[in-house]
N, C-alpha and C positions, 0 to 999 in steps of 0.2 A: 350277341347272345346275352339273355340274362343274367345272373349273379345264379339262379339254382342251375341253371342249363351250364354255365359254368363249374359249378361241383361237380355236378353229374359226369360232367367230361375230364375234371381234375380226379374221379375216382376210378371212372374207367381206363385209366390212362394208368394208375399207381396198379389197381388188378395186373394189367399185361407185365406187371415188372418181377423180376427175381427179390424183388424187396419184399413182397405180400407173398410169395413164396413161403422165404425164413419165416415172415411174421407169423404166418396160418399154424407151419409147422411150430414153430416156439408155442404158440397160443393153444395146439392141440395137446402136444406133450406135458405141457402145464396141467392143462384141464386132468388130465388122467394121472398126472402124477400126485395131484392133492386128493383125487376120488379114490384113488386104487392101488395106488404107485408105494413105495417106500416111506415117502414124506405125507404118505395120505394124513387128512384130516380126523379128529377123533371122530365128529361124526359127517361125514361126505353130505356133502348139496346133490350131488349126482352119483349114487350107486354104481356098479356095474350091474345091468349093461348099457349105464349113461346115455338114458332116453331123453336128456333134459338135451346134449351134446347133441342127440342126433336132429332135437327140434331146431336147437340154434343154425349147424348147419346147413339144413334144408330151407332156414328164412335168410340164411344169407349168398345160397346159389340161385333161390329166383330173385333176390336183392342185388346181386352181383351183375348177373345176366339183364336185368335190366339198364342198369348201370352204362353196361360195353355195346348192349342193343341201338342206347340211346347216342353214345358216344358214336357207333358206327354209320348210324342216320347223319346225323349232323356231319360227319368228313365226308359220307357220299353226297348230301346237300353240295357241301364247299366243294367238292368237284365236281359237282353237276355244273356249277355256275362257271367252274375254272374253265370248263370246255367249251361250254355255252361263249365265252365270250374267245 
């Protein structure tokens, strides 16, 4: 495999883990607690109802989904061939 088809499969692989889990959650609660939260900012990057939030996550589940798509071609590839021989 290549060095990017390589990432692509070293990211897809981190997605399926309970580690990007925590990460996403830490990372949303963050988001919301500097916009709106207690410790918000004097003046917030993203207001409530944190439209900026809602763009970021929607480029990062078809970013994501391509990610585990391309990852799941490439292992059904590698067992097409495992059977094949």
């Amino acid at each position: 495999m290549s060095a990017l088809q390589r990432s692509f499969h070293t990211v897809g692989w981190f997605v399926g883990t309970a580690y990007f889990i925590i990460l996403q959650c830490t990372c949303l609660v963050a988001w919301i607690v500097l916009n709106a939260g207690p410790l918000s900012l004097p003046s917030p990057f993203d207001p409530y109802p944190f439209p900026l939030l809602s763009a970021v996550l929607a480029l990062e589940a078809v970013l994501l989904t391509s990610f585990v798509l391309i990852r799941q071609s490439a292992n059904d590839l590698q067992s097409d061939r495992r059977n094949h021989l």
